[in-house]
Kinemage of the C-alpha trace (Angstrom):
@kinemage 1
@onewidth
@group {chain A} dominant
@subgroup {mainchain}
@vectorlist {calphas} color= white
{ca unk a 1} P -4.731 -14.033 -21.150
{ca unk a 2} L -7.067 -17.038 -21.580
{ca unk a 3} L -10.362 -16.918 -19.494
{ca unk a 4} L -9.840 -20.189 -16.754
{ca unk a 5} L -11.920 -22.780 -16.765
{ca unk a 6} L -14.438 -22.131 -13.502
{ca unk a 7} L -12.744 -25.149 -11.713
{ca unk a 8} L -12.219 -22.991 -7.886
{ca unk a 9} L -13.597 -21.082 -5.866
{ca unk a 10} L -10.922 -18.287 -7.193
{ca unk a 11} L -11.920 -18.600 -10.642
{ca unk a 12} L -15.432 -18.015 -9.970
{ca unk a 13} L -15.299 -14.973 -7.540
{ca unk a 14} L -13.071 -13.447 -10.704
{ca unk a 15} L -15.594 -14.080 -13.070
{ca unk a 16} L -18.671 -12.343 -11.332
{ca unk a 17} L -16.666 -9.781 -10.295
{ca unk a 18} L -16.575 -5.785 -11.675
{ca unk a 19} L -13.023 -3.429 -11.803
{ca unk a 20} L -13.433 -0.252 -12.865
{ca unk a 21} L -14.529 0.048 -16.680
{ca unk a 22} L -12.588 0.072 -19.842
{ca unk a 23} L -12.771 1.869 -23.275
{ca unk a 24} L -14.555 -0.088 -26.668
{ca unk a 25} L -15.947 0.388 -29.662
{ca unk a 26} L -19.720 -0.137 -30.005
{ca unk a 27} L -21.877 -0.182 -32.738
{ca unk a 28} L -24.741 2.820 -33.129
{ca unk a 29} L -28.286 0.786 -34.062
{ca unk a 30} L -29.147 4.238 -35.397
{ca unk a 31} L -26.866 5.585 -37.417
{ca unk a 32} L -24.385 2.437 -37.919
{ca unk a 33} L -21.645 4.051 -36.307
{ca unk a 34} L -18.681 2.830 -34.314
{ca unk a 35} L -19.006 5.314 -30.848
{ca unk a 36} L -16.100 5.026 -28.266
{ca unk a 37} L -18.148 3.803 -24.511
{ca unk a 38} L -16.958 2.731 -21.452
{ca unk a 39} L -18.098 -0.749 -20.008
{ca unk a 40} L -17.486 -2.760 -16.644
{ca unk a 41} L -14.269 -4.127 -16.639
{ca unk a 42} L -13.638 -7.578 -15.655
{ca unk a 43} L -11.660 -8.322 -12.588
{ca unk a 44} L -8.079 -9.162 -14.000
{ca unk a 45} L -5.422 -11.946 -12.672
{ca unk a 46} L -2.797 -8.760 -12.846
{ca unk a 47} L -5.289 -7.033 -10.557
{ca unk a 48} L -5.378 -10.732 -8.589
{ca unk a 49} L -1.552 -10.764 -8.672
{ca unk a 50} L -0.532 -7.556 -7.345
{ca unk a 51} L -3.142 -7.731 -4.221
{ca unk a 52} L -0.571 -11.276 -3.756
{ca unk a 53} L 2.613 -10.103 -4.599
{ca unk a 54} L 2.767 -12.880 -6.927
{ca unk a 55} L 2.534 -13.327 -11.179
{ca unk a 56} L -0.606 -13.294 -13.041
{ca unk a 57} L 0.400 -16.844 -14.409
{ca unk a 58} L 0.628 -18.153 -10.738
{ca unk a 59} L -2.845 -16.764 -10.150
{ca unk a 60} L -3.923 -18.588 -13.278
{ca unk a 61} L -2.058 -21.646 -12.012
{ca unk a 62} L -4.372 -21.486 -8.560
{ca unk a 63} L -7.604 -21.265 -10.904
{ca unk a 64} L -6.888 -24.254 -12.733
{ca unk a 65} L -5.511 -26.153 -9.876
{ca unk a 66} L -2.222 -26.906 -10.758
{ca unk a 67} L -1.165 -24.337 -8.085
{ca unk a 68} L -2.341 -24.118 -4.212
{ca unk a 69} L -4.474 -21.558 -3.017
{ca unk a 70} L -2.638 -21.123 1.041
{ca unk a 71} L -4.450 -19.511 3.655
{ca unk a 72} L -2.478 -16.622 3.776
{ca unk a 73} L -3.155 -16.099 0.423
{ca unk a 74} L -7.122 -16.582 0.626
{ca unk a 75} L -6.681 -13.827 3.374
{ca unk a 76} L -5.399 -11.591 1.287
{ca unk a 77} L -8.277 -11.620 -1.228
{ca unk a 78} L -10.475 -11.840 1.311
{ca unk a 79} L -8.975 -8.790 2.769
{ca unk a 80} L -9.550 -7.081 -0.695
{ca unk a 81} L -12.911 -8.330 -1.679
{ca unk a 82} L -15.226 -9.169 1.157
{ca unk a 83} L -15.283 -12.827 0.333
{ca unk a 84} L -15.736 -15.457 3.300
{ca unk a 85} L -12.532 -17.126 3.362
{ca unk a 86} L -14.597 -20.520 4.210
{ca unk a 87} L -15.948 -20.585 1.090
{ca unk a 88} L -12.951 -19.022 -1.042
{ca unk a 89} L -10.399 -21.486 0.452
{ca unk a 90} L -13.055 -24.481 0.070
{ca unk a 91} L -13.395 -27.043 -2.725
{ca unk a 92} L -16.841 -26.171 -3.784
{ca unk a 93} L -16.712 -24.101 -6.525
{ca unk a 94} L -20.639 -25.035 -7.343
{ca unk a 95} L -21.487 -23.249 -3.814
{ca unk a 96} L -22.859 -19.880 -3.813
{ca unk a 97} L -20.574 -17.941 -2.570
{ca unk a 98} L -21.177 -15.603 0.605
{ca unk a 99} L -19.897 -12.514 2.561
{ca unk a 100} L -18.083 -12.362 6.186
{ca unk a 101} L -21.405 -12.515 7.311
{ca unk a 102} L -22.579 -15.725 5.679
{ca unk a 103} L -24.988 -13.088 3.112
{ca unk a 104} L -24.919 -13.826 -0.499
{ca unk a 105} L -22.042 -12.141 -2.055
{ca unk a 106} L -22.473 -9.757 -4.489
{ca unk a 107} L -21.211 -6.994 -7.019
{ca unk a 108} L -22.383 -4.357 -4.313
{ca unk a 109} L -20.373 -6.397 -1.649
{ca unk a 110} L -17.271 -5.670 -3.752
{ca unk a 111} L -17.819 -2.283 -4.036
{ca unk a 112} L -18.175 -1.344 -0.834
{ca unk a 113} L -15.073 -3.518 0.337
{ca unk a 114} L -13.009 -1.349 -1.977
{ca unk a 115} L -14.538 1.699 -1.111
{ca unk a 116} L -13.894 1.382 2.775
{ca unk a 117} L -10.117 -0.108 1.797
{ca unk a 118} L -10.247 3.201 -0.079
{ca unk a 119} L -11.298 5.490 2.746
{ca unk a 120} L -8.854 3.724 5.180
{ca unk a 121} L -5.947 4.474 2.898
{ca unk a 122} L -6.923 8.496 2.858
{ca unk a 123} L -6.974 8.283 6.609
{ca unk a 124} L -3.713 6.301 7.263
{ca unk a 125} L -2.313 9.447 5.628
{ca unk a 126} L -4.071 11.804 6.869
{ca unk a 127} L -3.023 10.747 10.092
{ca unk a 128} L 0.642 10.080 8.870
{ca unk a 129} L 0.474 13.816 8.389
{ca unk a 130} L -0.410 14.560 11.804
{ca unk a 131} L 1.562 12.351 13.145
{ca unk a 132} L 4.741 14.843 11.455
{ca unk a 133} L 3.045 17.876 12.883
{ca unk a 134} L 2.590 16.766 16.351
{ca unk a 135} L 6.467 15.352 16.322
{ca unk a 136} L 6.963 18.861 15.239
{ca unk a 137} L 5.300 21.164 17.434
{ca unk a 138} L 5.866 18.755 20.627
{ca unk a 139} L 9.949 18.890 19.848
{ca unk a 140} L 9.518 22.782 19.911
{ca unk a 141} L 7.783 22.967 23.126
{ca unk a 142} L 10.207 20.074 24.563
{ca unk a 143} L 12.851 22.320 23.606
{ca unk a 144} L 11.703 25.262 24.590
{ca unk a 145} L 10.718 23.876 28.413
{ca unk a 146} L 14.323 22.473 28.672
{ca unk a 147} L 15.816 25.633 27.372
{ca unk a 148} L 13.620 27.902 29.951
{ca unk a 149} L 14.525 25.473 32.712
{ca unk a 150} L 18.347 25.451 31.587
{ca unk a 151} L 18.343 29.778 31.797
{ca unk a 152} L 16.230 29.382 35.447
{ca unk a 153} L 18.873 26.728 36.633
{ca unk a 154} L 16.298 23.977 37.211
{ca unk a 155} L 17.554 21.499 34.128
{ca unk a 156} L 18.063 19.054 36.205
{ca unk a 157} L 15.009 19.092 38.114
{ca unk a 158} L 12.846 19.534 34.690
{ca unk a 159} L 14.781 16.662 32.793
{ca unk a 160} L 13.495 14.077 35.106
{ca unk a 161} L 10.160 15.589 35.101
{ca unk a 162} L 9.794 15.391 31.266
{ca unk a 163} L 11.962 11.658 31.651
{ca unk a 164} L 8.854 10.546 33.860
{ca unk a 165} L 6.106 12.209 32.464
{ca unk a 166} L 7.032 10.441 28.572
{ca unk a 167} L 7.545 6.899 30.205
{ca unk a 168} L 3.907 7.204 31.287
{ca unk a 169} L 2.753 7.139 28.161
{ca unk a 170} L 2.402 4.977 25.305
{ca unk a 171} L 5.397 5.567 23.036
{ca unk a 172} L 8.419 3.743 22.266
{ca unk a 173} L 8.406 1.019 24.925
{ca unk a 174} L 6.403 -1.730 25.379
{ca unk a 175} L 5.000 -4.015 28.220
{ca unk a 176} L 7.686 -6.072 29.121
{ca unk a 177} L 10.448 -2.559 28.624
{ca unk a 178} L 11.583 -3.925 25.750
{ca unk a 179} L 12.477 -0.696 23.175
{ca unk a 180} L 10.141 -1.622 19.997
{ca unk a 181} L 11.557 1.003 17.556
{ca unk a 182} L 15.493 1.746 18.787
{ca unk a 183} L 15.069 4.820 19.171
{ca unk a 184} L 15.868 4.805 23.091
{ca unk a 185} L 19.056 2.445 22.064
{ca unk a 186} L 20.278 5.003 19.707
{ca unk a 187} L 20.556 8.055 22.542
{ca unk a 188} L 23.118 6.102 24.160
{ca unk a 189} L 24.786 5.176 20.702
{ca unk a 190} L 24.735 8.838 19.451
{ca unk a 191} L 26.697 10.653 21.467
{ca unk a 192} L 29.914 12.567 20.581
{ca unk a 193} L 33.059 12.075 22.330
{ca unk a 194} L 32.099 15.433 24.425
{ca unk a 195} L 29.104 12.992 25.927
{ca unk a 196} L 26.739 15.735 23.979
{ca unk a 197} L 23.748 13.707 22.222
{ca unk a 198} L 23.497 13.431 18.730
{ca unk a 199} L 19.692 14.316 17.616
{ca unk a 200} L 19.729 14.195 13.816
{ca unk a 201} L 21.016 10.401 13.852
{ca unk a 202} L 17.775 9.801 16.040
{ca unk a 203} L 15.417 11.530 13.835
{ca unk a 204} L 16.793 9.474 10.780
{ca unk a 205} L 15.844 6.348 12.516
{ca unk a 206} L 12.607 7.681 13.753
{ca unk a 207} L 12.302 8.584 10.088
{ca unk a 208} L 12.928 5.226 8.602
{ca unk a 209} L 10.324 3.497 10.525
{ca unk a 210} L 7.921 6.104 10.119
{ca unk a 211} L 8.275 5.721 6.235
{ca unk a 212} L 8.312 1.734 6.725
{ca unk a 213} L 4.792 1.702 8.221
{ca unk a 214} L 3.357 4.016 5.358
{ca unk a 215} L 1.607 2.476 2.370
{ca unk a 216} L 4.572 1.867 -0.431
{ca unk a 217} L 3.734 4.039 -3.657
{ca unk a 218} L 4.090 2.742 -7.164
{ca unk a 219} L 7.603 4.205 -8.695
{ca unk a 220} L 6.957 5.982 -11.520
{ca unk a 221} L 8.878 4.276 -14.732
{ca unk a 222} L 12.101 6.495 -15.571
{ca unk a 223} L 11.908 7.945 -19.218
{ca unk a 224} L 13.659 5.997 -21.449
{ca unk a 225} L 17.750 7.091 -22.038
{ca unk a 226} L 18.528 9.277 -24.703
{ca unk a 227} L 20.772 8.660 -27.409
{ca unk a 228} L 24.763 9.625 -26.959
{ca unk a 229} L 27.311 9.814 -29.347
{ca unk a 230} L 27.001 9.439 -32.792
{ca unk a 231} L 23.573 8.084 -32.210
{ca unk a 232} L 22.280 11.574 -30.835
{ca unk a 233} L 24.146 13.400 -33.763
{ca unk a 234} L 22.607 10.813 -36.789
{ca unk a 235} L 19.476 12.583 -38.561
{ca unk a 236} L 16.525 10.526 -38.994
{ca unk a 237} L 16.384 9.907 -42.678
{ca unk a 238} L 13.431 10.461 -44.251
{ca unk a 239} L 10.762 8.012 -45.340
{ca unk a 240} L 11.196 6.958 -48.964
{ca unk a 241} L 7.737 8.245 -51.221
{ca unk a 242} L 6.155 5.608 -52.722
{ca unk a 243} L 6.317 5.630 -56.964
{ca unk a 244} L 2.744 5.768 -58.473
């Protein structure tokens, strides 16, 4: 795409900014020779217009100002890049830009706002992981204490111990009682006709919000179809030699 003309605050964070490095062709001074080296990439509008959700050519339509930068979407970079959002949702693009703490902003501040992004990400699913194994091993032990009590013939007596013990703590249900996730509302719409909970309709939901709140991965692009039919059968014919 066509470099934009420095004419926001946008434009100009893009053009001092660093992402990742590329692949060119350089010239050897010694020997004359093209070498393949990797250089500093420059910080693309695709790059821009995924962090937004949007299309590079709205990103380029904020940099030239035919488009309007909201705050939402000056969070969002700001989010990603360390920027003050003063400055980046400003009309001075002649103003040195500066940091969340009013410091000059710099390559380095870029860096480490991606690296920190970076390390948040590994522990959001790190924890996601944990968060599997404890709903694991605490369902065992839940069943297991229910199942003991059951056999002893204290079930009732332990139900409404583990009943108050879980609505002490911080769950499912907030503040004002309301039931955040469902998952509360769909004991008492999971039953069979025998009044006998359901559990694996519970889990599902429980299951669906846990996968809502993880970070969404990029789907992989499906191979591209093979030929059927007479297509499949037809031989490639081969290239014709040219005639000296």
């Amino acid at each position: 795409m066509r470099p934009s003309k420095l004419k926001t605050p946008l434009a100009v964070l893009r053009s001092m900014l660093t992402d990742g490095e590329v692949e060119t062709s350089k010239r050897n001074t010694k020997t004359g020779d093209f070498e393949r080296v990797r250089v500093p990439a420059p910080l693309s509008v695709e790059r821009v217009a995924e962090w937004l959700g949007c299309s590079p050519q709205n990103v380029q339509s904020i940099e030239s100002r035919r488009g309007t930068l909201t705050l939402e979407k000056a969070e969002l970079i700001s989010r990603q890049t360390g920027i003050n959002i003063g400055w980046l949702a400003g009309d001075e693009p002649t103003k040195p830009p500066v940091d969340w703490g009013q410091n000059p902003y710099t390559q380095e501040t870029f860096n480490r706002q991606q690296a920190e992004l970076k390390r948040r990400q590994q522990d959001r699913a790190f924890a996601a992981h944990l968060v599997q194994v404890n709903l694991a091993k605490g369902t065992a032990i839940l069943a297991a204490t229910l199942l003991r009590a059951f056999q002893d013939g204290n079930d009732d007596v332990a139900a409404l111990r583990v009943i108050d013990t879980l609505r002490g703590l911080y769950c499912n249900v907030d503040k004002t009682g309301t039931d955040r996730n469902g998952l509360v509302g769909s004991y008492l719409a999971c039953r069979h006709k025998k009044n006998r909970p359901d559990l694996k309709p519970i889990l599902d939901i429980w299951e669906a919000h846990f996968q809502n709140m993880l970070p969404q991965r990029p789907q992989p692009k499906a191979p591209p179809a093979k030929p059927t039919g007479k297509a499949a059968k037809r031989k490639p014919q081969p290239k014709p030699v040219p005639r000296a």
